[in-house]
C-alpha positions as CSV (number, residue, x, y, z in Angstrom):
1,X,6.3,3.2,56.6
2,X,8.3,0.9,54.2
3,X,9.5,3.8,52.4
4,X,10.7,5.9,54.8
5,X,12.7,3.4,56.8
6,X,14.3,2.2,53.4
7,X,15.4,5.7,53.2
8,X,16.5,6.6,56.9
9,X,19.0,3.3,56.1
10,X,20.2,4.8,52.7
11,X,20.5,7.9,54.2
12,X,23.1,6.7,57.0
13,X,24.7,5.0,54.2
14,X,25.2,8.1,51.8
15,X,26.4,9.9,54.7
16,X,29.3,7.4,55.8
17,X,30.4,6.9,51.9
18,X,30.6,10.8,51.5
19,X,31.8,12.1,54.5
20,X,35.4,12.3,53.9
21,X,34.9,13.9,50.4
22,X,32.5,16.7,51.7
23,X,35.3,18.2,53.9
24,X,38.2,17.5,50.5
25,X,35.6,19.7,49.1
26,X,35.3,22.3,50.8
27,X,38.7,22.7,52.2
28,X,39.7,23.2,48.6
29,X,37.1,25.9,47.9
30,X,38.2,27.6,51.3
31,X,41.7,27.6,50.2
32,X,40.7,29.1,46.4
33,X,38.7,32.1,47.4
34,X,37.2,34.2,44.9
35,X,35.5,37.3,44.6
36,X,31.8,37.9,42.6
37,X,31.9,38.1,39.2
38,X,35.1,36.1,39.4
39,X,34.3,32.6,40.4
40,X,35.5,31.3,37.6
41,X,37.9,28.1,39.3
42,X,34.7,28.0,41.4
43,X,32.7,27.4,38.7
44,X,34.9,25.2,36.7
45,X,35.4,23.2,40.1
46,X,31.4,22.7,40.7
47,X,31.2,21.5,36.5
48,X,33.7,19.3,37.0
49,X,32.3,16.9,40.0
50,X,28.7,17.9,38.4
51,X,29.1,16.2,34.9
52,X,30.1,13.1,36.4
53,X,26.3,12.7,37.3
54,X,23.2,12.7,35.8
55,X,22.9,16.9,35.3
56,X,22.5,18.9,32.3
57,X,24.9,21.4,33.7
58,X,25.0,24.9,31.8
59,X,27.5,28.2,32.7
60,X,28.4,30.9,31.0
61,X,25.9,33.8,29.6
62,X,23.1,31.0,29.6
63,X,23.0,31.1,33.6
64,X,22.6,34.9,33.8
65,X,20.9,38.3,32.2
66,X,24.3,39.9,31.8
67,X,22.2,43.4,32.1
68,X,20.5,42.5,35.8
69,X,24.2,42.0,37.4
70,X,25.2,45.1,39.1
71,X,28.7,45.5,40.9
72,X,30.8,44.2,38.2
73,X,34.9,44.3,38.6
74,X,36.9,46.3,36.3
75,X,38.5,45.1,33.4
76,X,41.8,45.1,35.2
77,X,40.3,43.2,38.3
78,X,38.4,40.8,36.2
79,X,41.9,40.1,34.1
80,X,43.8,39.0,37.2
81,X,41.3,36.7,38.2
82,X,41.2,35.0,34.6
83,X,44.9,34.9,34.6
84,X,45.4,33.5,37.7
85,X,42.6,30.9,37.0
86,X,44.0,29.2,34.1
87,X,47.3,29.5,36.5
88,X,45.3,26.7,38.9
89,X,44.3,24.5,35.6
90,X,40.8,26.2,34.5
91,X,40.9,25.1,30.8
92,X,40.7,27.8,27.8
93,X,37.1,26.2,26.6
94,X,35.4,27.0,30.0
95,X,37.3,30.4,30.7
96,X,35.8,31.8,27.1
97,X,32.2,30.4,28.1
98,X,32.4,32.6,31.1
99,X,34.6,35.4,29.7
100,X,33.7,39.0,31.4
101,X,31.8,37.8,34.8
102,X,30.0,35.0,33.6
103,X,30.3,33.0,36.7
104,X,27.7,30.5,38.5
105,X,26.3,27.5,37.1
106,X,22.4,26.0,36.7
107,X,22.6,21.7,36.9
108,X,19.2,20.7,36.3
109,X,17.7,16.9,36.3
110,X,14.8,15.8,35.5
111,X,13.5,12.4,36.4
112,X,11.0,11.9,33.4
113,X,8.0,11.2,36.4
114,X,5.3,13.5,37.1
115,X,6.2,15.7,40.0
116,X,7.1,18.8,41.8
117,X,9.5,21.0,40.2
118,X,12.2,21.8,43.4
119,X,14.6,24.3,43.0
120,X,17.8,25.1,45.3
121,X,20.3,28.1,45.3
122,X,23.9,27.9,46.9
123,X,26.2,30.9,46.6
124,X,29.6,30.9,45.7
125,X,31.4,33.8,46.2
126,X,34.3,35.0,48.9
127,X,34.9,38.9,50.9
128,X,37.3,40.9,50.2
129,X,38.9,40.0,53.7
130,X,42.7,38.8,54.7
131,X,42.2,35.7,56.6
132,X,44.2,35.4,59.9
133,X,47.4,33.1,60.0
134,X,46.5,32.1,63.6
135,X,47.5,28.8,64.7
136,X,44.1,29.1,66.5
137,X,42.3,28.9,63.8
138,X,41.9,25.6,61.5
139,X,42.1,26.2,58.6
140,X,45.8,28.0,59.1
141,X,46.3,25.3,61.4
142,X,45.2,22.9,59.3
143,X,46.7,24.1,56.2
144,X,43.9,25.0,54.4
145,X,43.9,28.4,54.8
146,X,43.4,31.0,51.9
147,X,46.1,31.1,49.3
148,X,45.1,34.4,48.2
149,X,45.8,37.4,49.6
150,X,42.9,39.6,50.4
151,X,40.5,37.4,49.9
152,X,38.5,34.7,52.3
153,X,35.4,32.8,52.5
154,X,34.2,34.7,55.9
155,X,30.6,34.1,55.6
156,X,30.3,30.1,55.0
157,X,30.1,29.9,51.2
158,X,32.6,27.3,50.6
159,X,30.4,25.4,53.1
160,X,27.3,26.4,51.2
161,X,28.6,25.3,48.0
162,X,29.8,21.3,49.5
163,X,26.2,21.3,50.7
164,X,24.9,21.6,47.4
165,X,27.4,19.3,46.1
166,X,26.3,16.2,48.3
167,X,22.7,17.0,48.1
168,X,23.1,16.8,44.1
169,X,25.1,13.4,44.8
170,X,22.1,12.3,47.3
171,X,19.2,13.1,44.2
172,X,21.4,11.7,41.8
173,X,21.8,8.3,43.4
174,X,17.9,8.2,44.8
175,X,16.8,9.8,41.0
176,X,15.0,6.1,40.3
177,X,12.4,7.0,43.6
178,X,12.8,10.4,43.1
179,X,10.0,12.3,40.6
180,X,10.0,15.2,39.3
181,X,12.5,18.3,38.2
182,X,15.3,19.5,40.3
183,X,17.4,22.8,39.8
184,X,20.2,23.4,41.4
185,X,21.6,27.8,41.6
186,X,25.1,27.7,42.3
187,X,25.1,31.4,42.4
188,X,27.7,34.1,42.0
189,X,28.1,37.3,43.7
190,X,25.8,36.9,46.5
191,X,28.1,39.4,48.9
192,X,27.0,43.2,48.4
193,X,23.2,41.7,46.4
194,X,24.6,41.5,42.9
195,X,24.0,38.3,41.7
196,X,20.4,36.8,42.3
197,X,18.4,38.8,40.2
198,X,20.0,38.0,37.2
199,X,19.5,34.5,37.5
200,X,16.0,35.4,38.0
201,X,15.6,37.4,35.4
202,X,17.1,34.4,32.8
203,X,14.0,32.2,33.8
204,X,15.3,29.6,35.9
205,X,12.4,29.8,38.8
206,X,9.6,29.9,36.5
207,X,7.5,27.3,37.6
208,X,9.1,26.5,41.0
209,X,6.6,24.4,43.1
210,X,9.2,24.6,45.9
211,X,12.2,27.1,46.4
212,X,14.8,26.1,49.5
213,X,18.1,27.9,50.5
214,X,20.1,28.3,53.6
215,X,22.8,29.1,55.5
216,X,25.6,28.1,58.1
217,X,25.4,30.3,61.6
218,X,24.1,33.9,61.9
219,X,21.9,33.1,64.8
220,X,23.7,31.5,68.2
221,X,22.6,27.6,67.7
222,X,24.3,24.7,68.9
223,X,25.6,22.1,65.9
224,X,22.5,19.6,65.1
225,X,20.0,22.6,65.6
226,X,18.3,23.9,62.3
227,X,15.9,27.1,61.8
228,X,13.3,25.9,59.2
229,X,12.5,29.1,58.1
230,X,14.3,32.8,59.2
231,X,12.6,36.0,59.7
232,X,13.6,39.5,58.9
233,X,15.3,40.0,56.2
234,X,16.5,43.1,55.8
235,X,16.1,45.2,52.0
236,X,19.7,47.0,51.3
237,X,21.4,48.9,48.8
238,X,24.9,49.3,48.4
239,X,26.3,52.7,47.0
240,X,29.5,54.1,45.6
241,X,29.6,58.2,45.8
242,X,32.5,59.9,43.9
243,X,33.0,63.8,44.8
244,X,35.2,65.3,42.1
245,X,36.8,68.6,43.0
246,X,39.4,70.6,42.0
247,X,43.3,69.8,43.1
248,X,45.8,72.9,43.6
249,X,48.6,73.6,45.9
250,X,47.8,74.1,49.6
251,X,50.5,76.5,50.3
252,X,50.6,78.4,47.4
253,X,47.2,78.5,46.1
254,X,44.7,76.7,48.8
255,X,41.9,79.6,47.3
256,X,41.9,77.9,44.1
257,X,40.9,74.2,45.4
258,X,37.6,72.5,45.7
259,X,38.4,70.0,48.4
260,X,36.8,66.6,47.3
261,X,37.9,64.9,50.5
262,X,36.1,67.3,52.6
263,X,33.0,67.0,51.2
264,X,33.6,62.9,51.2
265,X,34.1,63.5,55.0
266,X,31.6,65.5,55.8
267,X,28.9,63.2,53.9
268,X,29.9,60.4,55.8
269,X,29.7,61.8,59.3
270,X,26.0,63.3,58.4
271,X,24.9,60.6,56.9
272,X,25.8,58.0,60.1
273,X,23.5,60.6,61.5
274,X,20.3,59.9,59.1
275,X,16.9,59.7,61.9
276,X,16.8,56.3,62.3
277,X,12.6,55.5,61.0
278,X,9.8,54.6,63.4
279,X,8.4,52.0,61.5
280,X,11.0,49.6,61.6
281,X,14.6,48.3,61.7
282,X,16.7,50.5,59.2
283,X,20.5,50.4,59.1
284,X,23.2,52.9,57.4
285,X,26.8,52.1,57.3
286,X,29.9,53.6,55.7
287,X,32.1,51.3,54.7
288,X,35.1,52.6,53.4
289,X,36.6,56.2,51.9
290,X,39.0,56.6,49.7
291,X,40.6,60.4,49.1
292,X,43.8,62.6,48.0
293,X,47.1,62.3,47.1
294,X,49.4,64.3,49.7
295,X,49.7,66.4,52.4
296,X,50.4,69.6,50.2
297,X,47.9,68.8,47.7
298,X,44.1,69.9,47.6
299,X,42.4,66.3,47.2
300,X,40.3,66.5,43.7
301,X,38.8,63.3,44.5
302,X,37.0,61.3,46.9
303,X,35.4,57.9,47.3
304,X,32.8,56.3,49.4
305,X,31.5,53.0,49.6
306,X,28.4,52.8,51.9
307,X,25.1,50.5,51.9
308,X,21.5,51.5,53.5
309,X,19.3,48.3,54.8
310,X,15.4,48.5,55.9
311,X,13.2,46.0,57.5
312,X,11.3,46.8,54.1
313,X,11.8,47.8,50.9
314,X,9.9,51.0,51.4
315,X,12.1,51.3,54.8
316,X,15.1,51.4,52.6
317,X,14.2,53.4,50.1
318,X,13.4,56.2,52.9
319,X,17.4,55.5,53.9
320,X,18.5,55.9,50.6
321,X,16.6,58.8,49.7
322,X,18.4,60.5,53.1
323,X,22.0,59.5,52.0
324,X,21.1,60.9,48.5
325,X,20.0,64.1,49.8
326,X,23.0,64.6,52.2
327,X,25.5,63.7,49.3
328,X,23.9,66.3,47.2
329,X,24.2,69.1,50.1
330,X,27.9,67.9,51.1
331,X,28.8,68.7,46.8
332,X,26.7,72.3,47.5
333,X,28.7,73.1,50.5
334,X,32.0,72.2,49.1
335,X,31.7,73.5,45.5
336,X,32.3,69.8,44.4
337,X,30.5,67.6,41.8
338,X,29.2,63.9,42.7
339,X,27.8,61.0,41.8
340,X,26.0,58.2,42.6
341,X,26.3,54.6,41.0
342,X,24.0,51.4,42.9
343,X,26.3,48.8,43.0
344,X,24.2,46.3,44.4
345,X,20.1,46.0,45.9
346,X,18.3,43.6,47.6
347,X,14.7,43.6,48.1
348,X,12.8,42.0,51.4
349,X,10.5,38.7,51.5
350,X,9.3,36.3,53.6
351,X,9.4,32.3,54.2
352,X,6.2,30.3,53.3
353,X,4.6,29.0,56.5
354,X,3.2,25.9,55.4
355,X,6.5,25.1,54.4
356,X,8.1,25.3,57.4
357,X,5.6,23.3,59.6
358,X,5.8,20.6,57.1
359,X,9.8,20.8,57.7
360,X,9.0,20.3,61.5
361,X,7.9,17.2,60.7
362,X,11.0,15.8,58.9
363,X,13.7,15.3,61.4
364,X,12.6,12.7,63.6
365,X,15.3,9.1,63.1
366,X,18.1,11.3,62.4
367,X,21.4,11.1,64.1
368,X,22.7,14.6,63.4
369,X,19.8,16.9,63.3
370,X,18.9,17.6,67.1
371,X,16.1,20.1,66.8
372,X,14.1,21.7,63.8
373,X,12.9,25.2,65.2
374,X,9.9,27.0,63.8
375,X,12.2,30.7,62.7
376,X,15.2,32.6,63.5
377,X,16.3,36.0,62.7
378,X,18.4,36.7,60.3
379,X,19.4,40.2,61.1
380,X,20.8,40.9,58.0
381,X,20.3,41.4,53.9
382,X,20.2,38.1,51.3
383,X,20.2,38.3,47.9
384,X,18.0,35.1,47.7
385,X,14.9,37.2,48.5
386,X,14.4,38.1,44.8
387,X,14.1,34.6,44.4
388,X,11.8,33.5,47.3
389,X,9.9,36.1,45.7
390,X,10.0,35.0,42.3
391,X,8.5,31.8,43.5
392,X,5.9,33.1,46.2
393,X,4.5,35.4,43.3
394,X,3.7,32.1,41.2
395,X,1.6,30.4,44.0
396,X,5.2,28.4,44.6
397,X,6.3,27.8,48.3
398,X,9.9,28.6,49.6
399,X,12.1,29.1,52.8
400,X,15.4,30.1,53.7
401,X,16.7,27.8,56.3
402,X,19.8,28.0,58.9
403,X,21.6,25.7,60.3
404,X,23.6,26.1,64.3
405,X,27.5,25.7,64.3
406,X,29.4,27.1,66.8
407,X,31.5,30.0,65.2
408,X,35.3,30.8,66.0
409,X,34.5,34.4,65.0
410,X,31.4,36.1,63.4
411,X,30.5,36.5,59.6
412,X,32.7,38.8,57.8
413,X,35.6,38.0,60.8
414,X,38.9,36.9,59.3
415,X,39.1,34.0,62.2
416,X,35.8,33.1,60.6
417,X,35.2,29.3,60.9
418,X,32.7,26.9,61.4
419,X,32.2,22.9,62.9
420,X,32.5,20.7,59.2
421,X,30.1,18.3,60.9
422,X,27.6,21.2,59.8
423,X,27.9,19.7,56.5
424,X,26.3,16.7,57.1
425,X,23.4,18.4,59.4
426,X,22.6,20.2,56.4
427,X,23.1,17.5,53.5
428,X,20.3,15.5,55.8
429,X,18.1,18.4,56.4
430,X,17.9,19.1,52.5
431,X,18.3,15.6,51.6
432,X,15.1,14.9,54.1
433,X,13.1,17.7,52.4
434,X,13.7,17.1,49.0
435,X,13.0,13.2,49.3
436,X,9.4,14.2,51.1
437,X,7.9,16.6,48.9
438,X,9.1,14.6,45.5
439,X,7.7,11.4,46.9
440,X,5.3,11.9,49.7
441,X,5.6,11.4,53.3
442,X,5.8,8.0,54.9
443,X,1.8,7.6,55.3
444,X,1.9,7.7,51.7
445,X,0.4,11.5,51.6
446,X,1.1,12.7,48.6
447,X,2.6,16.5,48.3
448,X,3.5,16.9,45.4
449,X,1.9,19.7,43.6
450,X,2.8,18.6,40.0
């Protein structure tokens, strides 16, 4: 009992002495959105507070396999966001360490004691959104709304990334008790599946005894309330589809034309009609088309950006077997060529149930954390899946937690916001976890599986 109760007080105590910079933090991420593959004054800013502590912190092509991330920008794209970048003071020696989309960073510590090896994944990356100026809504109203046009963390990354932050300043100043390894993901292009697998693929979760992630919202909790573990998460792929036709004058010589936009059109409309499958949730969505040139002109091309999702893999791959098939008829029927490029997939898994009863346990003494419940839905695709899997496939236990806010609009909403006080409910959740499973509880039962 000793231990614990020494903790529960220098717990309370973190919390006070960190509370104010938790929200600096991620206030200035909110207002510095960027995109995957373009975190780089993301990444600089997590190096920066990390190297003040007791991490080896690595970025650059170290943190990734450059060949497993899908999605990337074009060169164009990826230009403007350097540029702009060493406009906001990135220096020159970290732009060149993460020159073409080598964004994210590993921070690892190791406390030189025998112990578990805990691993923990925090995504980074902004939508492709324009946040409202609505004096309803903080973060205009506050002033720290996005200063870049287009672009807005909608989906509770900047949150995601200030958790990861204090938990790293929580191990760092417990590191004496602690034992063990710890490795922190700070993880780029999460949005559209693009980024986890190559941080799998580089190594980083091979001999995880315990793998924990989360998120802000999703499902309708109150602030204090946590999901230890979430249920159904969807496989996806995201696909972009370019019909190439032939342009020619609609007037004059409309016989002559292969009309790329119809056949764009006409995929999309058959394709929202794919049999939904019997076995399970599956999903279909086109997102966006892109065609032509003028009224008087035959449209030689056409672009579609559309994703499939399944409650399994298998259930997705059925999807995208249906959307391939239909693309291929629309280019018959239309005399029009097309193609298919995967710009992003996400596979399905599950949360380890031993894990989350343990979690159960955890909360009772604190101030913030209201309720643990057993599971919530998520309802939707993560990219973390390849690596709860990574870890579940090596005898490794890991879970994917929520954690309740009320929401001033829904994910992917430009009045997207969230209750800061979150920040703290999920510091102590983690913070609570990690402590247990490196130390052992407060009966002295040891967990540790190192």
């Amino acid at each position: 009992m000793k231990k614990w109760t020494r903790y529960e007080s220098r717990f309370e105590q973190f919390i006070t002495k960190y509370s104010e910079e938790l929200v600096r933090w991620r206030r200035d991420f909110h207002q510095h959105p960027e995109l995957g593959w373009m975190e780089y004054r993301t990444t600089f800013k997590i190096a920066q507070i990390l190297e003040k502590l007791s991490y080896d912190v690595i970025i650059g092509r170290e943190v990734l396999s450059s060949s497993f991330r899908l999605g990337l920008p074009d060169r164009q794209q990826s230009y403007a966001a350097v540029v702009r970048a060493k406009e906001e003071g990135v220096p020159e020696e970290y732009l060149e360490q993460m020159v073409d989309g080598h964004t994210g960073l590993v921070a690892k510590l190791d406390t030189g004691k025998e112990g578990p090896h805990i691993a923990l994944r925090f995504d980074i990356d902004a939508l492709p959104i324009q946040e409202f100026e609505d004096a309803k809504h903080d973060p205009y109203r506050l002033k720290f709304h996005s200063k870049h046009p287009g672009v807005m963390h909608a989906c509770g990354h900047d949150g995601h990334m200030t958790i990861g932050l204090g938990l790293a300043h929580f191990i760092h100043e417990c590191r004496e008790e602690l034992t063990g390894t710890f490795t922190l993901l700070f993880q780029p292009a999460e949005e559209g599946s693009r980024g986890a697998k190559a941080m799998v693929e580089k190594g980083w979760l091979e001999g995880v005894d315990y793998f924990l992630a989360g998120h802000i919202g999703f499902s309708v909790f109150e602030l204090g309330e946590v999901a230890a573990s979430t249920s159904n998460f969807l496989a996806t792929t995201k696909l972009n589809v370019e019909f190439k036709g032939k342009s020619a004058h609609a007037g004059q010589e409309p016989q002559n034309g292969r009309n790329a936009l119809q056949a764009g059109a006409a995929a999309a409309l058959q394709i929202h009609s794919i049999p939904r499958h019997g076995e399970g949730i599956t999903r279909v969505n086109v997102g966006k088309m892109n065609a032509g040139e003028g009224r008087n002109i035959i449209p030689e091309y056409s672009l579609l950006e559309l994703e499939t999702r399944g409650q399994t893999t298998d259930l997705n791959q059925y999807m995208v077997k249906e959307v391939k098939r239909i693309i291929t008829a629309a280019a018959m029927a239309y005399d029009v060529q097309a193609g298919v490029e995967i710009v992003g997939e996400g596979i399905s898994s599950s949360c380890d149930q031993e894990l989350t009863y343990l979690i159960q346990k955890l909360w009772q003494g604190s101030s913030r954390i209201k309720q643990i419940k057993e599971s919530a839905e998520l309802g939707a695709s993560e990219d973390v899946c390849y690596m709860l899997q990574r870890v579940k496939e090596q005898g490794g236990q890991a879970t994917y937690m929520l954690f309740g806010s009320p929401l001033e609009a829904g994910h992917h909403h430009p009045l997207f916001d969230y209750r800061e006080e979150v920040l703290e409910v999920a510091i102590e959740a983690f913070s609570r976890i990690v402590y247990h499973l490196s130390t052992g509880d407060e009966q002295g039962n040891d967990h540790n599986k190192g």
